[in-house]
N, C-alpha and C positions, 0 to 999 in steps of 0.2 A: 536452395538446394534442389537437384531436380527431384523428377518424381520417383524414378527406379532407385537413389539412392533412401529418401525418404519411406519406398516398402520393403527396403533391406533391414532398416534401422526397426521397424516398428515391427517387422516378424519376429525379435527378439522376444519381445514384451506377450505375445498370445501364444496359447498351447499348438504342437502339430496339429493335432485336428482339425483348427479351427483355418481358416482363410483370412486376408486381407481383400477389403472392397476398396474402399476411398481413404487415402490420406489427402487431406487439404490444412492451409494456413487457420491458424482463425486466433480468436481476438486483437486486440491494440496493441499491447503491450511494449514498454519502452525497453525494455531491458531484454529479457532470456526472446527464443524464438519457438513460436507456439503452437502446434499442430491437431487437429482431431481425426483420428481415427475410425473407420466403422470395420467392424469383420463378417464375413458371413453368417456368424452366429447372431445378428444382430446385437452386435455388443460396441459400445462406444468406448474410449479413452484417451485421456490427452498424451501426446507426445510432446517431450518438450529439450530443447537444449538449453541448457545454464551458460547465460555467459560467463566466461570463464575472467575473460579480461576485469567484472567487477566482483564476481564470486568466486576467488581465489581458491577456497578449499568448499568444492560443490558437496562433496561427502559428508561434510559439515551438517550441509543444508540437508539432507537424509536421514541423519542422526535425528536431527532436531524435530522433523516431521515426527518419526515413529516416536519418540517420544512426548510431544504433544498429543498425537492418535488416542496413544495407549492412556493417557489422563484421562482423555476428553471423554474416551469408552468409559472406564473407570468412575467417573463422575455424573457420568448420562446413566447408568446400571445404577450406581447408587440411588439416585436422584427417583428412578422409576418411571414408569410412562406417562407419557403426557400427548395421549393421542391427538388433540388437537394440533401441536405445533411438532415437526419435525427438524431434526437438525442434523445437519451430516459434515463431515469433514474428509476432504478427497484424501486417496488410501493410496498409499504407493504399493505399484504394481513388477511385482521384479521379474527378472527375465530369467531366460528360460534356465540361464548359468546359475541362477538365485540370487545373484548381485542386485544391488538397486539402481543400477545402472546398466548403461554399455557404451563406451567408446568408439569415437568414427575412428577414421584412419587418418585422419589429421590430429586427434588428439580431445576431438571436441566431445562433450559430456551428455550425453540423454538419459532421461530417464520418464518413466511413463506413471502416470495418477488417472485411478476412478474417474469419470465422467459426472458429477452431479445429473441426473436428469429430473426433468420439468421444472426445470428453474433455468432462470438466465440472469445478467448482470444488465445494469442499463450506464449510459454514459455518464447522465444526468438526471438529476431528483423531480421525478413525476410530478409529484405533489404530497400532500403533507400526509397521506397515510404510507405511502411510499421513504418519504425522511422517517417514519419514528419507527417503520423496520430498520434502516439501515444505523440508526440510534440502535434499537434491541441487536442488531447484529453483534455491533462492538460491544453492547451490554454485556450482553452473553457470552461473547470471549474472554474480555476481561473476568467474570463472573467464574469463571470455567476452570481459569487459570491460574486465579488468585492465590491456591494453596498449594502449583505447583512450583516446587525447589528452583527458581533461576540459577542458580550451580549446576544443574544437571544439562544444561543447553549450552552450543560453543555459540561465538558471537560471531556468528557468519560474514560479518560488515562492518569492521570495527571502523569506529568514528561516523556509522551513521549516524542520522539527527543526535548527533552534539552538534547544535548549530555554531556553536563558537570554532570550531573549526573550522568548515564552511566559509567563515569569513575569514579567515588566515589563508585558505587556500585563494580567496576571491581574492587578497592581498596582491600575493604572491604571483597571481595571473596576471594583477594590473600592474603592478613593479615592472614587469617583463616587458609591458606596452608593445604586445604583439598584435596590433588591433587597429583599425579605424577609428578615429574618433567623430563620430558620426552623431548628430544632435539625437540620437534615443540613446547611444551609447553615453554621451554626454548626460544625459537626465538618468539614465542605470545608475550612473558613477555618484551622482547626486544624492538619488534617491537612498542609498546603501548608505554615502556619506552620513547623512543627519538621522538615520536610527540607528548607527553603531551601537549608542551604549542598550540597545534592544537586543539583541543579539544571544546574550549570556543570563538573561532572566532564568531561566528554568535551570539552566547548570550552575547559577549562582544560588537559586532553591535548593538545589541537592546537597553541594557543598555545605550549605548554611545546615543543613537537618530537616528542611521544611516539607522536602517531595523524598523519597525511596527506590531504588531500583524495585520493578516487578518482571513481570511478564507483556512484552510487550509484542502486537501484532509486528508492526514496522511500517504498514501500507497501507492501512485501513478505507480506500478511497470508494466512493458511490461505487464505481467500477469492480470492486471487487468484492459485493456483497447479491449473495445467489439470492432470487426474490422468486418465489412460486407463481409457474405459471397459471395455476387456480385461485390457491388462497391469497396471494399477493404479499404473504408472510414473508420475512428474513427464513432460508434455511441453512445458511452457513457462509463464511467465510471462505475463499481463499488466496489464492500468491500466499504462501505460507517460510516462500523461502530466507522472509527477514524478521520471525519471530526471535528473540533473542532476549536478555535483560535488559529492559529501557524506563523509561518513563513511561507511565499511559499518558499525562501528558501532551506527550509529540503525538500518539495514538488519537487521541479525540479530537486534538486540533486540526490533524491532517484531515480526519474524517469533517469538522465543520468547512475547511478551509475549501473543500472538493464540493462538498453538499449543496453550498451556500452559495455558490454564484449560478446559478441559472441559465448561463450560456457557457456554462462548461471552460474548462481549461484551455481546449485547442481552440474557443472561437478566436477570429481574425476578429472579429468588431469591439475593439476594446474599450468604445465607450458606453455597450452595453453591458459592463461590467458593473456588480454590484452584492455587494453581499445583504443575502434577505433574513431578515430576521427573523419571520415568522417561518421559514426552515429552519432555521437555528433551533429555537423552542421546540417545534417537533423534533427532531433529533434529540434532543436533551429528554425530552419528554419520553421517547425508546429509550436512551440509554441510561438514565440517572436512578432510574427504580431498581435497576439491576448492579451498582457496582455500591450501592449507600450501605452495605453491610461493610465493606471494608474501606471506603472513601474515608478520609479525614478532614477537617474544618480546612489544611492548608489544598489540600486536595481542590476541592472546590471552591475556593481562593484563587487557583492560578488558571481557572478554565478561561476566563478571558485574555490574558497572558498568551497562553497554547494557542487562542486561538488567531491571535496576530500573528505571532511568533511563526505557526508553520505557512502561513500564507507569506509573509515574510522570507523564509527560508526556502521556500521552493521557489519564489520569483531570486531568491538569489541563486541557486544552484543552476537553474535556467540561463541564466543571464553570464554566469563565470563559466558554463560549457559553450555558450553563444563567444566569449571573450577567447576562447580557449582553441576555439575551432569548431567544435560541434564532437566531441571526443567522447562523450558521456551518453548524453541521450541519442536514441535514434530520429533523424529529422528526416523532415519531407522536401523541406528547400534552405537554402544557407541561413535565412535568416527566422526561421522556424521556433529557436528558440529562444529569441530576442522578444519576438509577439509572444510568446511563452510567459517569459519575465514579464514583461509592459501589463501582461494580465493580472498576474500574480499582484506584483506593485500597485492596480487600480483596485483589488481586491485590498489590500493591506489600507489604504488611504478609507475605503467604506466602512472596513470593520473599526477606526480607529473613529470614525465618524461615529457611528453608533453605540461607542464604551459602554456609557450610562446604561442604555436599554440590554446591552449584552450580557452587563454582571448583575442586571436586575432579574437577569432569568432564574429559575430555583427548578 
């Protein structure tokens, strides 16, 4: 979008008084389209467009914020101060109508969130005081959210991680054989083939009584964990727009799944792929002290499970958008998220390498 319509959209979001200076792009992001803002007043915040094509009902996703907010306030007031550690949760910022939104003239959705400052996100896990923040991140969310009602949240993205879906849809792409069959797509097709019955572990737990719907981040990845630019602390989470009822489960695994490879998701050199275990440990070592008040014996039974499971499951989603065209994620070149997959899969072959060591972590 250019830039005069991008300070059109964003004058909404700031008072008359105040001025617009810079709108620019910023972070990665696969999904929605992400902007930051500065005003004259020196005051920053994000601008952002929901994709609508995968967030059907974006209002959804605004509900669900203010009511996470309003807990998280609620529970942090309770809780009382703890001036050493800080923790903030970006605030939707409504326009000048009072909406939590404003619509372009094509139809498209914006809406504007708080800026966290002096914290930033990193691609990839520094090292291991850096993992057991990003451990106490998800701690702390889960920790946070524990006792809030999953009734009261819409499910903004129905049949995310249910990964048994996931591979009904991979089915159903590769029935169609709208694809090359190209020797990686060849070993994709393989690779999915002989862990089928993997697939349905965690929704075969829920079913069974063993795992519970909670409160579930949805996203939880290295990426999107705010880390202070002094203390080096976690101070909050966000991408808040796929909190909904899930499993924490899919929540921790995704968070090892991203943690634990060391050259990150988007590398191209997929034989430097590997999941390290001594990040694994620190990460459990942040998050495990904080969620043992309401954790249960099966709980911590499946965290090895979770953690194949969403490395697993993102190299599949990868690889049936790669099958598919490229319709889902945003890519950088045609085959962008085939090396996506091919990562994800050399990921899934290390963690299964190291079972033993992984459920011996406490």
């Amino acid at each position: 979008m250019d830039k005069e319509s991008l300070f059109a959209l964003a004058a909404h979001f700031i008072p008359p008084a105040d001025a617009l200076v810079d709108v620019y792009e910023y972070g990665a992001g696969n999904i929605n389209d992400t902007y930051l803002v500065t005003t004259a007043a020196r005051r920053r915040f994000i601008l952002q467009r929901i994709n609508r094509r995968v967030f059907k009902r974006p209002e959804w996703i605004m509900s669900n914020i203010r009511v996470y907010n309003e807990h998280v306030a609620m529970r942090i007031a309770a809780e009382g101060n703890t001036p050493d550690r800080r923790w903030e949760t970006p605030q939707i910022i409504p326009a000048r109508d009072g909406r939590d939104y404003v619509l372009d003239t094509e139809g498209g959705f914006w809406r504007a969130l708080t800026f966290i400052e002096g914290a930033r996100t990193y691609a990839r896990i520094r090292d291991a005081h850096h993992a057991r923040e990003v451990g106490y991140a998800l701690g702390r969310f889960h920790s946070l959210v524990s006792d809030l009602d999953a009734g009261r949240l819409y499910d903004t993205l129905a049949g995310y991680h249910i990964t048994p879906r996931y591979l009904a849809h991979h089915d159903a792409v590769v029935a169609r054989g709208d694809f090359a069959r190209t020797p990686e797509v060849e070993y994709g097709l393989r690779f999915v083939e002989t862990r089928r019955a993997v697939f349905s572990v965690l929704e075969d737990a829920r079913q069974q009584g063993k795992l519970r719907l909670r409160l579930a981040h949805g996203d939880p990845k290295v990426d999107n964990v705010m880390i202070d630019d002094v203390t080096g602390q976690a101070v909050g989470l966000i991408d808040l727009d796929t909190i909904k009822p899930g499993l924490v489960q899919y929540d921790i695994g995704d968070c090892l799944r991203s943690g634990c490879n060391p050259p990150g998701e988007e590398t191209e050199d997929i034989d430097a792929v590997y999941f390290d275990i001594d990040l694994c440990r620190a990460i459990l070592q942040g998050y495990l002290p904080l969620v043992c008040g309401f954790y249960t014996a099966e709980d911590y039974a499946h965290l090895y499970a979770a953690t194949r499971l969403l490395a697993l499951e993102q190299g599949l989603r990868f690889f049936t958008d790669y099958l598919e065209g490229n319709v889902y994620y945003k890519v950088k070149h045609t085959t962008h998220n085939l090396t996506r997959a091919l990562v994800q899969f050399k990921l899934v072959e290390s963690i299964e390498a190291q079972e033993a060591d992984i459920r011996a972590i406490k």
